[in-house]
N, C-alpha and C positions, 0 to 999 in steps of 0.2 A: 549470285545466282540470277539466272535471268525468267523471268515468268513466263507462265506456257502459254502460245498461244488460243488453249481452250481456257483460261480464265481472264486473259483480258487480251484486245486488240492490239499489235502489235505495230508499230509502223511502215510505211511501205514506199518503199522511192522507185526509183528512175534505173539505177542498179542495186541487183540483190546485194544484201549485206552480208547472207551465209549461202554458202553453194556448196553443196554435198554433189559430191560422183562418184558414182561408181565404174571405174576404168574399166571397158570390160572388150574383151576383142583383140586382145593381143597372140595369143596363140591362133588364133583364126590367119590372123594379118601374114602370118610368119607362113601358116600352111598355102595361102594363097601363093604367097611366092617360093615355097617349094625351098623355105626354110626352117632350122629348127625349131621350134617352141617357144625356145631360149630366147632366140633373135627377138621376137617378138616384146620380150621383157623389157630385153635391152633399145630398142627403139621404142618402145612406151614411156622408161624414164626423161628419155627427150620431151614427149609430150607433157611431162610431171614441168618439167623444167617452163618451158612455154606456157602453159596454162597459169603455175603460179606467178610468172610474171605481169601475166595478160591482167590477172586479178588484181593485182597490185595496184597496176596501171588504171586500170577504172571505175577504183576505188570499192573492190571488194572487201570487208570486214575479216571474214573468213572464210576459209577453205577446206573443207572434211575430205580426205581421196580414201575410199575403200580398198587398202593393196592388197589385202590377205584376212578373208575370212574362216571361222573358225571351221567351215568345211573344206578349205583349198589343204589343209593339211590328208587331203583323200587324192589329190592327185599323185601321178606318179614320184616315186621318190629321188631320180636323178633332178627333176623339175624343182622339187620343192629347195631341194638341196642348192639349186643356179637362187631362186627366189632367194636365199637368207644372206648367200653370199653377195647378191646385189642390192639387200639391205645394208648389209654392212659396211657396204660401201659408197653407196649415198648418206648415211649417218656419218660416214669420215668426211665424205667432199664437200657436198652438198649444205650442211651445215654451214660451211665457214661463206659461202655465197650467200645463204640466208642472213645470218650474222648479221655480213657488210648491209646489207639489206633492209633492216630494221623487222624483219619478220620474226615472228615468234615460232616455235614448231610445238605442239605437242603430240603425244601418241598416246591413243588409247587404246584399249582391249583386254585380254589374258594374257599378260608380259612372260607369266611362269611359265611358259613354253619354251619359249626362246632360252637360247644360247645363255650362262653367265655374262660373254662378252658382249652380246647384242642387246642385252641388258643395259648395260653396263653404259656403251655407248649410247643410247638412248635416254639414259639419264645425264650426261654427260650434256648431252645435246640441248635437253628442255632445260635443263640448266645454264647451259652458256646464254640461250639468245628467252631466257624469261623477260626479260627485263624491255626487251623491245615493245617498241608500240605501234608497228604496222599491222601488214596479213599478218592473222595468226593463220598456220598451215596446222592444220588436225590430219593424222594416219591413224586410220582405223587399222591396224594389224593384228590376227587372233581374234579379231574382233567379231561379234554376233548382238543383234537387238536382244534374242530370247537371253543372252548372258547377260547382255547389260541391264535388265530388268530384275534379272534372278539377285547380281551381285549388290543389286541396288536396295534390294530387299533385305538381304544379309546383311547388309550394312546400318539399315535403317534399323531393322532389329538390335543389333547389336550395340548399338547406342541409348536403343531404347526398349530393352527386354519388359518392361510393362508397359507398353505402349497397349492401350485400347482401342482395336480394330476398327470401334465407331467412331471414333475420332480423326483417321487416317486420311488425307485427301490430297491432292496430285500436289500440294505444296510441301507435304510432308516426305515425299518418296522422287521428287523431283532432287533435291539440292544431293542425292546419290547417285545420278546416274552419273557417268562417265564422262558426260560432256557437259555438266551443269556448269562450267564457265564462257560457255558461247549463248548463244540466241537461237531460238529455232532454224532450220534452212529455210529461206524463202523458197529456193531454188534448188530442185532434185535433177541431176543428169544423171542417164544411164546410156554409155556409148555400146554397141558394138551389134544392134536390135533387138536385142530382149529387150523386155516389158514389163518386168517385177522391178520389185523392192529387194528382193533376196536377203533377208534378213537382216537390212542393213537400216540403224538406227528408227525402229519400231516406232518407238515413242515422239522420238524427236520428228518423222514424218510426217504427224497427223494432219496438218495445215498448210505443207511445201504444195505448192507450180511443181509439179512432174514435166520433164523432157526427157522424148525419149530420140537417139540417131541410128540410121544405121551405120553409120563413119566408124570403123572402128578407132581404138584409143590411139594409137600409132599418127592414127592420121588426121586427131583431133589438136587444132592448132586454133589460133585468136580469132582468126573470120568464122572456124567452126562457133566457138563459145560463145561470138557476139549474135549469131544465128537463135541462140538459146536464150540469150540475154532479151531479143528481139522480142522470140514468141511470149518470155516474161514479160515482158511490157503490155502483150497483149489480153492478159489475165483480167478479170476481174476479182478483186480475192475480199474476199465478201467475210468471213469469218464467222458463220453462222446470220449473217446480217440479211438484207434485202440490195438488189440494186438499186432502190430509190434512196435506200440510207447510208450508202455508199458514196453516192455521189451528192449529197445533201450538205448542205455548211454546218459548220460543227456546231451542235448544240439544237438544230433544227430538224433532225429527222426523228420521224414517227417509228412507231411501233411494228414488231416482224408480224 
């Protein structure tokens, strides 16, 4: 498990080690061009494809994509129905590119929704390429903060049904959450111009660089991300600290 940013300072380089996105702008992309919805999907995987190589390539750690959160199951139902099929078929292809690759994949969220087969596959997949030791690529699908906090609880109870309430602290209810085997996100992107977080990894945001484009996802490519990479660098990330103790040699700076 990796420790949380609010309890102790975390390191911080030149490229982010975890980059959370949320893809977002793809049906937009499609209505501009006076195409279906769908399209939009389907040229967004392209962009899935290019981003995770771009990451790869400049030594990103990790990669969270929000595809499907636990409210996209409120759009229309021909929509949702393209969405599971285009899952399922990036768990077949895509996969064995990753593979070759040394990328690890995993998938978080509420799996019990999904299909037996998409299940199925999905295990199949964190299965075959565990063992790798590059990108690890994380898909949030089904996925929601407010659930990941909830299941995390449940969980934490249920291993510890006398657990004493005063005793409880973010080390204890951390090693539950969903993504307790990555690192916080340095780095939050949100393409398509919104301006939220939309439910997406609650906890694990507390501390990220937010960026936000209006580019939608379709059209987000390597000079987009290195744009974002950029304004990263331009951060000061202070983590509750001073900017005098930021930039102070280690062991040498004063008090907040």
């Amino acid at each position: 498990m990796h420790i949380s940013s609010t309890l102790a300072i975390p390191e911080t380089g030149y490229v982010p080690a975890h980059v959370a996105i949320i893809m977002d702008g793809n049906g937009r992309w499609a209505t501009q061009r006076h195409l279906p919805r769908v399209a939009g999907h389907s040229r967004g995987l392209d962009a899935v494809r290019t981003v995770v190589e771009a990451c790869a390539v400049r030594g990103v750690k990790y990669l969270t994509l929000f595809a499907f959160s636990s409210e996209n199951w409120r759009r229309p139902a021909d929509e949702v129905t393209f969405l599971m099929r285009l899952f399922m078929m990036s768990l077949r292809r895509e996969v064995v590119k990753m593979h070759a690759n040394n990328i690890r994949l995993k998938v978080v969220g509420d799996l019990t929704r999904f299909s037996p087969r998409i299940q199925q596959l999905i295990a199949d997949a964190e299965r075959r390429t565990a063992g790798n030791t590059g990108l690890t690529v994380t898909i949030a699908a089904n996925y929601g903060g407010r659930w990941d906090l909830l299941q995390a609880v449940r969980k934490m109870l249920l291993q510890q049904p006398m657990l004493d309430p005063s005793t409880i602290e973010e080390s204890t209810l951390a090693p539950h959450l969903a993504m307790a085997y990555a690192p916080e996100p340095d780095l939050f992107i949100r393409t398509g111009g919104e301006q939220r977080i939309s439910n997406f990894l609650l906890w694990q945001l507390a501390y990220s660089e937010l960026y936000f484009t209006d580019v939608f996802w379709p059209d987000f490519d390597a000079a987009e991300l290195d744009k974002a990479f950029a304004s990263y660098r331009q951060r000061e990330r202070r983590f509750g600290r001073t900017s005098a103790q930021v930039v102070a040699p280690s062991g040498l700076s004063g008090t907040a």
